[in-house]
N, C-alpha and C positions, 0 to 999 in steps of 0.2 A: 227448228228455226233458230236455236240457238247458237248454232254452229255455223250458219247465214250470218249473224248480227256480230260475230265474235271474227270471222271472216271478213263482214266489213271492216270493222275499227282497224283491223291489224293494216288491210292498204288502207287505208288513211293516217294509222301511223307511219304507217313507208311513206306514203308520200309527206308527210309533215318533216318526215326527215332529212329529206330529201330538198323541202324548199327552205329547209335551215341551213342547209349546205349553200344553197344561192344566195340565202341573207346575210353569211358570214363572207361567200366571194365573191360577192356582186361587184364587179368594176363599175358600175354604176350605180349611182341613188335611185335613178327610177327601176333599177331592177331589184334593190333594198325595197323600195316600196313597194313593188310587185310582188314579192315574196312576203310584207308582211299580210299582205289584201289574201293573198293563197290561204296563208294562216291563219286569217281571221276567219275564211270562207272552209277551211278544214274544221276549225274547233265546231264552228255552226253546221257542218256536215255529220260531225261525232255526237255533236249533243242532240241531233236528231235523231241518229240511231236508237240511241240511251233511251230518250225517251218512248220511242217505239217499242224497243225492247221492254219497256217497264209498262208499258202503256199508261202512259203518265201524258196527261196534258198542258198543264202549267208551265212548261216551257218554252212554250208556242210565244209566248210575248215575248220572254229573254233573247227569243231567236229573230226575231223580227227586229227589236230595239238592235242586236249587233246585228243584223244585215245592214238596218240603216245607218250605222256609225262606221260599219266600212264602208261604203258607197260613196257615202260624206269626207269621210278619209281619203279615201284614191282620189277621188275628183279633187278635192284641195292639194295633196300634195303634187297631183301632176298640173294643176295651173301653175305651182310652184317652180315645177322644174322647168316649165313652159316658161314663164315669168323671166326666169334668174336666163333662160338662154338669149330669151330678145333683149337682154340689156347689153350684151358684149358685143 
């Protein structure tokens, strides 16, 4: 199993690197923001593994408090960019 768990993190380090590549060339801000919601939903993918692999429970709230604080994130920044379009 530990070569499963060690198998995950590595695509989800590929992919983290990957939507760091879109955060740095995003022609758009809402694709800035899309890549950092991916990132936030990759860390919360990784620290699930972790603790799976440890079998460790106590980070079941940490992962929940940042699910909720991206959610809250994206929804606010894209009324944002919704916002800032309807004014022009």
């Amino acid at each position: 199993m530990t070569i499963l768990y060690g198998a995950t993190l590595a695509v989800i380090a590929a992919a983290g690197l990957l939507t760091l590549l879109r955060l740095v060339r995003g022609p758009l801000a809402l694709d800035r923001i899309m890549a950092l919601d991916v990132l936030v939903t990759l860390t919360i993918a990784a620290t699930a593994v972790g603790a799976v692999a440890r079998d460790d429970t106590t980070a079941i709230p940490v992962l929940v408090v940042l699910a909720l604080l991206a959610f809250i994130g994206s929804v606010t920044a894209a009324h944002l960019v919704e916002k800032r379009k309807g004014m022009r």
